[in-house]
Steps between C-alpha positions, in 0.01 A plus 500: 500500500394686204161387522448600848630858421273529200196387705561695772609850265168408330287484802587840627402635141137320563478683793555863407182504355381405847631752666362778302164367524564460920506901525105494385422128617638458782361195647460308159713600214325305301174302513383779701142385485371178527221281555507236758402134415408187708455174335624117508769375290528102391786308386466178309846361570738299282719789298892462464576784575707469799327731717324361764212694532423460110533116564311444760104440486305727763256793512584799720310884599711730310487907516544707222551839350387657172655808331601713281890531465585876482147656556473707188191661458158313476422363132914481442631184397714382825695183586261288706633299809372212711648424867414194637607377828464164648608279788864396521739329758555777778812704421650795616312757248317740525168345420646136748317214343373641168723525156387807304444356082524868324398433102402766236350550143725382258497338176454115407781408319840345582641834503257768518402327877779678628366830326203733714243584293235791543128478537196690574294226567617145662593277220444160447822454436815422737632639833862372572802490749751644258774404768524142545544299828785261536330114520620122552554517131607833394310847452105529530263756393130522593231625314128577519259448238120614551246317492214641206247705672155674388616813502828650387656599858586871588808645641397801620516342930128638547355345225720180503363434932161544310570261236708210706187545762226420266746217308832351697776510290626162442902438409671209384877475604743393278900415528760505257868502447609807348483415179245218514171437477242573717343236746221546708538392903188695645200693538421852677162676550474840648250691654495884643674468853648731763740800381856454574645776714757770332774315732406132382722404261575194231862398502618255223823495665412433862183268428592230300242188356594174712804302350611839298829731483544829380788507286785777590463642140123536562584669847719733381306632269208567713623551862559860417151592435371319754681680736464779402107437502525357844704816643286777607593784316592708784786279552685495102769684462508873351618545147 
């Protein structure tokens, strides 16, 4: 009991921050601009993990979204996000028959992966879960690692469509337990696709991978802000 009042009192402090930023952003909070990816993503097979789709060989389209986290200014360094969804058993989500994989840049280590980090170009370093998904075997976090390119990649969203067009930007995908080391289950390459629309939106908590579970810790924490994203701002409450 504790724990679900200290996830839940903790997820409405997350999302006071989203509100104020709702009154000048009111479609996106955050992520408010993006770049909109295409690409194919392959999975060798044969992890433990427990989650189906990391198990299981196969190769899949998969859309995808670049961005930067809280739009600061040009230049800034900002928190970098990848989207990516992909096909999943139809459900009753939003987005029926996708699950919605939402990582970001983080550090490499046993602990710092659950720790954003800020960048004003895309590193070559990690983009994580930070939440984990409840498996077979216990909690699972996913990771992204890129690939090494020619040219260090931009964030700025103009520059980065330039970039990914002349060079795809290639991903492996890694699981882990929380703690654990890193293993690598696939591939993803990404090209400059169609936009996604102000009212398309990635949900972690509605999409989930095949043979995955959010845990009610996890969903706690971020059902607030993803709500409150979701909820036109004509229709939140008055302070």
């Amino acid at each position: 009991m504790r724990t679900e009042l200290v996830s839940a009192l903790l997820g409405r402090v997350a999302a006071a921050p989203f509100a104020v930023l709702k009154q000048f952003r009111p479609r996106r909070p955050i992520h408010s601009e993006g770049v909109g990816l295409d690409g194919v993503l392959t999975r060798t097979g044969g992890g433990g993990s427990g989650v189906r789709w990391i198990d299981d060989a196969g190769q899949e389209p998969v859309r995808a979204r670049f961005s930067r986290s809280f739009g600061f200014p040009q230049g800034w360094p900002d928190i970098l996000g990848l989207a990516l969804r992909v096909p999943a058993p139809a459900g009753g989500g939003p987005a029926a028959g996708a699950a919605d994989v939402l990582l970001a840049t983080a550090g490499s280590g046993r602990l710092s992966r659950f720790v954003p980090t800020f960048h004003r170009h895309v590193p070559d370093g990690a983009l994580a879960s930070f939440m984990p998904y409840r498996g077979a075997h216990g909690p699972v976090l996913v990771g992204a690692h890129p690939e090494p390119r020619a040219a260090p990649l931009p964030a700025r969203p103009d520059r980065f469509r330039e970039s990914v067009a002349a060079e795809p930007w290639v991903l492996g995908l890694y699981w882990a337990t929380p703690l654990g080391p890193w293993r690598r289950f696939g591939t993803v390459e990404l090209r400059p696709g169609d936009p996604f629309g102000t009212d398309e939106r990635f949900d972690p908590l509605l999409n989930v991978p095949a043979g995955a579970e959010n845990y009610g810790w996890t969903r706690r924490l971020r059902e607030p802000s993803y709500t409150l994203a979701r909820t036109p701002r004509e229709r939140l409450p008055r302070a």
